[in-house]
C-alpha positions as CSV (number, residue, x, y, z in Angstrom):
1,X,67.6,209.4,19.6
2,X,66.0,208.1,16.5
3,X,66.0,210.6,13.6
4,X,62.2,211.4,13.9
5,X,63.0,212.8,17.0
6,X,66.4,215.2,16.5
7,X,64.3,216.5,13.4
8,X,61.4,217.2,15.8
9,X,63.9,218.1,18.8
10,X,65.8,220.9,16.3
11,X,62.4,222.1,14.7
12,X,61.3,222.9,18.1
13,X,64.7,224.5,19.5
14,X,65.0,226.7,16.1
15,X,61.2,228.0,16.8
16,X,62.0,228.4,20.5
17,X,65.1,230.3,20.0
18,X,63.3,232.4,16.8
19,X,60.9,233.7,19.2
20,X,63.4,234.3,22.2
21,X,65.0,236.6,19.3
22,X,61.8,238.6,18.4
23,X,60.8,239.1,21.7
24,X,63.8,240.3,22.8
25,X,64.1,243.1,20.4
26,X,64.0,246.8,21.5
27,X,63.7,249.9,19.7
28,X,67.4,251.5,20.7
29,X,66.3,254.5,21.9
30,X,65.2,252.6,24.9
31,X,67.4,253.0,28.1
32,X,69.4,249.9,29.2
33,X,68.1,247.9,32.1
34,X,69.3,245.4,34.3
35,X,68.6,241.5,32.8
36,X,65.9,239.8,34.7
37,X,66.2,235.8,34.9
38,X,65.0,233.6,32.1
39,X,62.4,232.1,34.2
40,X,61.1,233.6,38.1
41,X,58.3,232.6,39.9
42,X,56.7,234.7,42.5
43,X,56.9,234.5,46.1
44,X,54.4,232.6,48.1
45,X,55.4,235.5,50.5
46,X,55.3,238.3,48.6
47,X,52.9,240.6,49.4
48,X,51.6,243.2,46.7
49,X,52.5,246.6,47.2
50,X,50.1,249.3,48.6
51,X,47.6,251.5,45.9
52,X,49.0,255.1,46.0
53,X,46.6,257.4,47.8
54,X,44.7,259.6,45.5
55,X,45.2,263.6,45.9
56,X,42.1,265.6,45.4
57,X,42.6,268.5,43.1
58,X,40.5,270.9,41.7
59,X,40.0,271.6,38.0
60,X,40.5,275.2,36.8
61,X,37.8,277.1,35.0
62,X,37.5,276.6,31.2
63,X,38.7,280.1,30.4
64,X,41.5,279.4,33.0
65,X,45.2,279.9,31.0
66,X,47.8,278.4,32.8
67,X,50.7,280.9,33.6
68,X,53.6,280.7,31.8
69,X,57.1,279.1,34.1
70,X,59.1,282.5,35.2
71,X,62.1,283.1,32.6
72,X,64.9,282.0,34.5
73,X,63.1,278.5,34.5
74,X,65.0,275.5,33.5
75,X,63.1,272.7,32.6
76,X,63.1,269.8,34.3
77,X,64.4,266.2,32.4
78,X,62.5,263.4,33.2
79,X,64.8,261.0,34.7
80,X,65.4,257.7,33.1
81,X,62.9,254.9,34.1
82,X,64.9,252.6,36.7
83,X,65.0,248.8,37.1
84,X,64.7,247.5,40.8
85,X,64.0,243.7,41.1
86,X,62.1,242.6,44.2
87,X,64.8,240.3,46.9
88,X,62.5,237.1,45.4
89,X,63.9,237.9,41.7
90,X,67.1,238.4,42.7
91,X,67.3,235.4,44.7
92,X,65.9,233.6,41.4
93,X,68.1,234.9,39.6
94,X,71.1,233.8,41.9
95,X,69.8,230.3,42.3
96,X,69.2,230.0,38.5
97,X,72.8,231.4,37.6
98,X,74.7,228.7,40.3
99,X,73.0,225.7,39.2
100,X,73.0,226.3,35.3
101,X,77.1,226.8,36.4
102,X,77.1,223.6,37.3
103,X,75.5,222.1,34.2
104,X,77.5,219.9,31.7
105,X,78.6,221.2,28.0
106,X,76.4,220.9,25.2
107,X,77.4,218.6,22.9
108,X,79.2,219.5,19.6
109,X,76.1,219.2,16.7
110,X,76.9,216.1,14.5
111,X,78.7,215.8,10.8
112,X,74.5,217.5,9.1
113,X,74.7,219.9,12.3
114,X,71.8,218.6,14.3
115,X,72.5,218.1,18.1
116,X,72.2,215.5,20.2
117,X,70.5,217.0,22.5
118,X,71.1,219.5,25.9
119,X,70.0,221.6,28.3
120,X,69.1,225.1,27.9
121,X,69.3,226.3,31.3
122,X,67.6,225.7,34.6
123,X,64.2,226.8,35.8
124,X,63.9,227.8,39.9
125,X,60.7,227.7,41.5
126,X,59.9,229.1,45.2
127,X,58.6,226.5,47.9
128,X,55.6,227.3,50.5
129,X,55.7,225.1,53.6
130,X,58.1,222.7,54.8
131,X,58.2,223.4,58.0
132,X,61.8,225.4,58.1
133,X,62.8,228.7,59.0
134,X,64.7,229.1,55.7
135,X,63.0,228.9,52.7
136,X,63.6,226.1,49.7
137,X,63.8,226.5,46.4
138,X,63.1,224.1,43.8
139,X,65.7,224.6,40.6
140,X,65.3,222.0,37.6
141,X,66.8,221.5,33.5
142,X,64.7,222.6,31.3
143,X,65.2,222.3,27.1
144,X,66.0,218.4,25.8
145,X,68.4,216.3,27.6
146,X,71.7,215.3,26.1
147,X,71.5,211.4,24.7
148,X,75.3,211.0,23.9
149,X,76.5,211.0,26.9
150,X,73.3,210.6,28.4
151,X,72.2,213.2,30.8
152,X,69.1,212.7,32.5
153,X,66.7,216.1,33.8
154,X,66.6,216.1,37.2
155,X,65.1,218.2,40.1
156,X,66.8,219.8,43.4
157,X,66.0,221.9,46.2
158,X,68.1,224.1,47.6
159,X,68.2,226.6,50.7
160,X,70.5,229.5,51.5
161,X,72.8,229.9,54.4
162,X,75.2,232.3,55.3
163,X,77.7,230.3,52.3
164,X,75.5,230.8,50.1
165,X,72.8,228.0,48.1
166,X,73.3,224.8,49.8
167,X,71.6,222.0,47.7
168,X,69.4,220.0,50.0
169,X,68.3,216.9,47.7
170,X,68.1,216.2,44.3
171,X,66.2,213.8,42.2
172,X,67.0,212.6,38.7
173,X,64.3,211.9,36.0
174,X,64.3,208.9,33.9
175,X,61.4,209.1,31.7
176,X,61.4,213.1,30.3
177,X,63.6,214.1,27.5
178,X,61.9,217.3,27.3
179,X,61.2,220.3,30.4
180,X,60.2,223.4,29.5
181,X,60.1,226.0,32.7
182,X,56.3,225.3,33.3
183,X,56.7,221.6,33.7
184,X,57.2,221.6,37.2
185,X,54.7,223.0,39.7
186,X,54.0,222.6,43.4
187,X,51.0,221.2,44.2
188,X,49.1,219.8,47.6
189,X,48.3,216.2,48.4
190,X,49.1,216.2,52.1
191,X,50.1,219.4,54.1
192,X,52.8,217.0,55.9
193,X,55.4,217.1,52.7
194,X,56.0,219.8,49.5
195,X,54.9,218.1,46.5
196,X,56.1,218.6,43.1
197,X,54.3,217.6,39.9
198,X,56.3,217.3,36.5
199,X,54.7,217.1,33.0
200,X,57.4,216.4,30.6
201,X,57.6,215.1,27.0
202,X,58.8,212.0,25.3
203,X,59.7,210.7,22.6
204,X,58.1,212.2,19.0
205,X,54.9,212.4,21.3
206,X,54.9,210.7,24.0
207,X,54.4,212.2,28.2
208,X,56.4,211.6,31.2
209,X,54.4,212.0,34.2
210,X,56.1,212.4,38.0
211,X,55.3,213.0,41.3
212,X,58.0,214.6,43.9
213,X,57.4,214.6,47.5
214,X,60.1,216.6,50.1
215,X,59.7,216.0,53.8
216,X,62.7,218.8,54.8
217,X,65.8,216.5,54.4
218,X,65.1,214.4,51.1
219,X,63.5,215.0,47.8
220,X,61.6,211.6,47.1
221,X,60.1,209.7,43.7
222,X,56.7,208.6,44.5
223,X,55.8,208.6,41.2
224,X,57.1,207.8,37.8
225,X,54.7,207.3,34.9
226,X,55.1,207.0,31.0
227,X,52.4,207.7,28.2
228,X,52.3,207.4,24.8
229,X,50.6,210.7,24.7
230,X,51.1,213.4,27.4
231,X,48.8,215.9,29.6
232,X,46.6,212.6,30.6
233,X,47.9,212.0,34.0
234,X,46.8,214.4,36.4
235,X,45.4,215.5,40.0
236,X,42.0,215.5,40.9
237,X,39.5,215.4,43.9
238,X,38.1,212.0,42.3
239,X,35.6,211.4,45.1
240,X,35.2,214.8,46.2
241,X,36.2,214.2,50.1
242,X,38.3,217.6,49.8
243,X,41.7,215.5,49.4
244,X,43.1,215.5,45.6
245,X,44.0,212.2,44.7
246,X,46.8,211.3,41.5
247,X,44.9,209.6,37.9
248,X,47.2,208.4,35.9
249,X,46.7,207.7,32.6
250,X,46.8,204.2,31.1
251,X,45.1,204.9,28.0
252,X,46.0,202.8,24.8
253,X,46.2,205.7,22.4
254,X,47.4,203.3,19.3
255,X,43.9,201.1,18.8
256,X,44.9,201.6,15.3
257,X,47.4,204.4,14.8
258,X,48.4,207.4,17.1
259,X,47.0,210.0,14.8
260,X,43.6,208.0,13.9
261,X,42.2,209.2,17.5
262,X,41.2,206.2,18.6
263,X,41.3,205.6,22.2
264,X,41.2,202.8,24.9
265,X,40.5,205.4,27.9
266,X,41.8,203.4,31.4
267,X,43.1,205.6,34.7
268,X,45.0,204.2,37.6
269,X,44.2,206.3,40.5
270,X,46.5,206.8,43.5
271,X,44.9,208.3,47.2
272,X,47.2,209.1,50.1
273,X,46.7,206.6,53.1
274,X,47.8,208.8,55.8
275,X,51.5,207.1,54.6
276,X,52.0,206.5,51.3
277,X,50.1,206.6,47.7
278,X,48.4,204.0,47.5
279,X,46.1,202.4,44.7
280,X,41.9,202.4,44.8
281,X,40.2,200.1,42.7
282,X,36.6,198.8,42.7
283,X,35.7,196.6,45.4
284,X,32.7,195.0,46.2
285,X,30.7,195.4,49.3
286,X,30.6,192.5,52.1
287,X,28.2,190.4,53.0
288,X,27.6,192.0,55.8
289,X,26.6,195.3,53.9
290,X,22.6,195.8,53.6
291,X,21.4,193.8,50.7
292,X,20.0,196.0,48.8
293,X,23.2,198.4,49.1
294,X,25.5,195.4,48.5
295,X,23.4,193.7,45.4
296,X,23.6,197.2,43.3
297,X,27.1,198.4,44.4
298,X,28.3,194.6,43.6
299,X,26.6,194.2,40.3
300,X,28.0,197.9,39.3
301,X,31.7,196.7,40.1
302,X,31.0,193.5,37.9
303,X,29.3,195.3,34.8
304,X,32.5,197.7,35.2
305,X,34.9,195.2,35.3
306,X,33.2,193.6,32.2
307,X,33.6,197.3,30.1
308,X,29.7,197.7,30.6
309,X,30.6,201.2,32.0
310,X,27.0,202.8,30.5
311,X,25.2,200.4,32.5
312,X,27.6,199.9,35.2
313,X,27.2,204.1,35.8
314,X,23.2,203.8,35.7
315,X,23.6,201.1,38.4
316,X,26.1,202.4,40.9
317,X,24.0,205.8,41.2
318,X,20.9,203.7,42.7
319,X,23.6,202.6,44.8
320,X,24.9,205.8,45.7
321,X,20.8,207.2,46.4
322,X,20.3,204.4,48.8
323,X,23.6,205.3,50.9
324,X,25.9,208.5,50.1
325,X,28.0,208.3,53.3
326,X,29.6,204.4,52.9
327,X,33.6,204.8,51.5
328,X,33.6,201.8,49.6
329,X,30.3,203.1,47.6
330,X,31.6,206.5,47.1
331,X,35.0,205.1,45.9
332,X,33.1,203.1,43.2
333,X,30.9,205.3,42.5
334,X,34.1,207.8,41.5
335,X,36.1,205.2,39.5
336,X,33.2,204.0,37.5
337,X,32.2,208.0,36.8
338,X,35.5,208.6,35.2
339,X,35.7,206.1,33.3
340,X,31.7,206.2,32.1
341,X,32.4,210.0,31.4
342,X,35.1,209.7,29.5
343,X,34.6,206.5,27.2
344,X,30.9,208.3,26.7
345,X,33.1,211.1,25.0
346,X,34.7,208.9,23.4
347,X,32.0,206.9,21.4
348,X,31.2,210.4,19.6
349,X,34.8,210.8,18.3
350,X,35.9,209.4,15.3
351,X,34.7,206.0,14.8
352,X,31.7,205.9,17.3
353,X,31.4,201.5,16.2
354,X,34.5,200.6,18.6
355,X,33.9,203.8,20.9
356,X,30.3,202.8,22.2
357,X,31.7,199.0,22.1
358,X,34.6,200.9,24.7
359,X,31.9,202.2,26.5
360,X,29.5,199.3,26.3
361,X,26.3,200.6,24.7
362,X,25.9,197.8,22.4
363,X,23.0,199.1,21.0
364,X,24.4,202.3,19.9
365,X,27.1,199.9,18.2
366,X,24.8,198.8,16.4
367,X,23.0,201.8,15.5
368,X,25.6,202.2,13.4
369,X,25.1,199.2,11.3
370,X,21.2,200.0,10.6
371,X,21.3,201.8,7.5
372,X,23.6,199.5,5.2
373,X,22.2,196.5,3.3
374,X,23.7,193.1,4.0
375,X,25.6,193.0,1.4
376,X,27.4,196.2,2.6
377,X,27.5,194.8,5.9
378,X,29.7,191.2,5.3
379,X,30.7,192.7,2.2
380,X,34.4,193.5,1.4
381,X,35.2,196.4,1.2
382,X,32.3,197.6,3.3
383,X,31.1,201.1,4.0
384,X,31.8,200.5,8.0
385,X,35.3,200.2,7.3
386,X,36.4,202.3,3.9
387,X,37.2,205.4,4.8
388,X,37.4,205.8,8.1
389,X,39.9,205.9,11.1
390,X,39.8,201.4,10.6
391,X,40.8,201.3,7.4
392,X,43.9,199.4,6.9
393,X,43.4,198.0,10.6
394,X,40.8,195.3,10.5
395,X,42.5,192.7,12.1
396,X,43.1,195.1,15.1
397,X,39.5,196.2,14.8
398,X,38.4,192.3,15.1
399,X,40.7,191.9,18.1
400,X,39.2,195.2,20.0
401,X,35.3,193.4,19.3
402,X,36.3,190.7,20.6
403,X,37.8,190.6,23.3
404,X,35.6,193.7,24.6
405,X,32.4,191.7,23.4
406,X,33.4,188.5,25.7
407,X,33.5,189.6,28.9
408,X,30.3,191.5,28.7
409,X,28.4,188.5,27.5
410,X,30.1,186.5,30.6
411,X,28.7,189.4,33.1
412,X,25.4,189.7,30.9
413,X,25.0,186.7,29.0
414,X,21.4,187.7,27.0
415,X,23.5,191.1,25.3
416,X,22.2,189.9,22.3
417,X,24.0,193.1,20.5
418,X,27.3,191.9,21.7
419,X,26.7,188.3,20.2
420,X,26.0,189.6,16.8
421,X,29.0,192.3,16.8
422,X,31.6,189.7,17.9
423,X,30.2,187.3,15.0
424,X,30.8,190.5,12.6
425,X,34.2,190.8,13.9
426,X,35.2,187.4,13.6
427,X,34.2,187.7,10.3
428,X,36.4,190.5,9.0
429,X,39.6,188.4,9.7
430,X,37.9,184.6,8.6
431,X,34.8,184.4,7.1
432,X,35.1,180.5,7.2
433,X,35.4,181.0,10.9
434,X,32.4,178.3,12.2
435,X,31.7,180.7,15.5
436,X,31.0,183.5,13.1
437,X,27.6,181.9,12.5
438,X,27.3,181.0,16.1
439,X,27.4,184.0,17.6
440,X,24.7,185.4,14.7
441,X,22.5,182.4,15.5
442,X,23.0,183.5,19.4
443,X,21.8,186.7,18.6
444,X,18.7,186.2,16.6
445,X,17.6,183.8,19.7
446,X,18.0,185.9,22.2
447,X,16.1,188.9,20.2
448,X,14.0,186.9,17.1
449,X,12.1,190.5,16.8
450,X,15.7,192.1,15.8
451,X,15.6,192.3,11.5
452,X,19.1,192.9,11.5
453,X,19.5,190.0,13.3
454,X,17.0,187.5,11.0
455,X,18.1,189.2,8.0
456,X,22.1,188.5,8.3
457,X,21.4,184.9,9.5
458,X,19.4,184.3,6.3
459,X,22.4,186.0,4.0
460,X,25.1,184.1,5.5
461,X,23.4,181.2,5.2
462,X,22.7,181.2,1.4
């Protein structure tokens, strides 16, 4: 583990085991109770207990005095409160205590007395469904995982018999170096298998997404995803047909740097097929769709696939009014939504030039450019750049412009905005560069009535 990370790793167990202290302080005139388990989930099964039945009484008069208890009266103590954990916690509790038995040493804390690393114990979470008269239990590692020797996190499910917990499968994780006991939940894709979803952490801060599936004899890896940054990947009932499908995220969070916000927003999305996860991507309609369905759904894909998503969204919604009920619509109509949404969010973050290129609004691009002078514009240093989340990454910004600005001009080859933003970019890194002036002559042809267009021709010229 690189140094970054024990730091981060031993900050992070210090807090964790600071507040396990606080919160585990008692005043000590409190009676002992039985420990419960670090971690228990409750029972699918359970069911709550019944509200006590009220008992009418009556209310004595205000001048009433209540009567004094007869001499020979000994008071009654009131017993001490007493602990009684449901079968479902104790069961936890059992589970949680066998496997963490089972679990390797920590190793010994190097020669400046950070550790490398290991498990604080095991989480156990009960299982609904799966089609079996005895119930299964999930049980996984939480804490960070050891690096040296390298122990990986893993998942298992586990039933009792008449022995005792019999462990049914188990799954090892490659990708997380961090669980904590909420990282693992059971969700639904299909009612034929128990699914488990696992959020971990990476890295300094990176995410670790995967998907389990169980189908009553083995635990199976359907999914295993890795993101520079985590939370992104998630399930979701994309095109709202009542089945959840998987996103995952393929965002490029360093445009510039990880902490300059700056995001490439992308999602591959996963559906089940009746067999498997499979992937959905845009697809065009045939030619032997009605035309006026196929021409809109078709040019939507192809503004999409060009990063046009603005217009792209405007377009597959005419599609979408002509014909709600065809799957291949509705499944374009979903992927080119999320992506719209989100990139829309992102051109109002924190540097809204490259975010409404990301989205494709042009236009809005080059809102942004309006109220500097020319000179501010081409300059060096310029105002568009100084101080915000580019700084320092020009080259990277030129890169982004263009190679976002020449697919869209190759789906929509009058985008006069895109011409003169790609000239701009080219410019940042080689001012000598000869297309730098083509594109801005391309721009002020397509759009003569454009000043910014006339009026940066002319300066670059002189």
């Amino acid at each position: 583990m690189k140094m970054t990370e024990q730091l981060w790793g031993a900050g992070l167990a210090g807090l964790l085991l600071a507040l396990t202290a606080c919160s585990s302080a008692a005043p000590t005139e409190t009676p002992a109770v039985s420990p419960e388990p670090a971690v228990v989930a409750a029972s699918p099964t359970a069911q709550p207990l019944p509200e006590p039945t009220p008992t009418a009484t009556s209310e004595p008069p205000p001048t009433a005095t209540p009567a004094p208890p007869p001499p020979s009266a000994t008071p009654t103590e009131t017993p001490a409160p007493v602990h009684t954990e449901t079968p479902d916690r104790a069961l936890a509790a059992d589970l949680q205590a066998t496997v963490e038995a089972g679990l390797p040493p920590s190793p010994t804390p190097d020669a400046d007395g950070f550790g490398m690393g290991g498990f604080d114990g095991v989480s156990v979470l009960p299982l609904a469904g799966g089609g079996s008269g005895s119930p299964y239990w999930a049980a996984f590692t939480t804490g960070f995982r050891s690096f040296d020797p390298l122990e990986n996190h893993f998942v298992a499910i586990y039933t009792q018999t008449g022995s005792g917990w019999q462990e049914v499968s188990r799954v090892e994780l490659e990708n997380p170096d961090y669980l904590d006991p909420a990282s693992v939940s059971q969700v639904q894709i299909e009612p034929g298998h128990i699914w488990l979803e696992v959020q971990g952490g990476a890295g300094a801060h990176s995410g670790a997404y995967d998907l389990l599936s169980f189908d009553g004899q083995t635990l199976r890896h359907d999914v295993s995803h890795f993101t520079s940054s985590p939370g992104g990947s998630r399930i979701e009932d994309l095109n709202e047909d009542g089945l959840p499908d998987v996103l995952l995220d393929l965002t490029e969070y360093y445009v510039f740097c990880f902490a300059c916000g700056v995001t490439h927003i992308q999602y591959q999305v996963l559906r089940w097929d009746g067999e498997r996860l499979s992937e959905v991507v845009l697809t065009p309609l045939p030619g032997t769709a009605p035309a006026p369905l196929r021409d809109l759904t078709n040019r939507a894909v192809e503004l999409a696939e060009a990063g046009l998503w603005r217009d792209a969204h405007e377009t597959i919604n005419q599609a979408v009014a002509l014909d709600t009920q065809d799957p291949l619509v509705t499944w374009d109509a979903a992927l080119i939504r999320l992506h719209a949404e989100e990139r829309f969010g992102q051109a109002r973050g924190p540097y809204p030039l490259l975010g409404n290129i990301f989205y494709g609004d042009y236009a809005a691009a080059l809102d942004v450019m309006r109220p500097y002078s020319m000179e501010e514009i081409f300059g060096r240093p310029t105002p568009l750049i100084t101080d915000t989340p580019a700084m320092g990454w020009e080259a990277e910004l030129s890169q982004w412009i263009v190679d976002s600005a020449t697919p869209a001009l190759q789906a929509q080859p009058d985008l006069a905005a895109a011409y003169f933003l790609r000239g701009w970019a080219r410019r940042l890194v080689n001012p000598n560069d000869p297309e730098v002036l083509a594109d801005i002559e391309q721009a002020a042809k397509l759009d003569p009535e454009e000043p910014l267009f006339s009026q940066s021709l002319m300066y670059l010229k002189q």
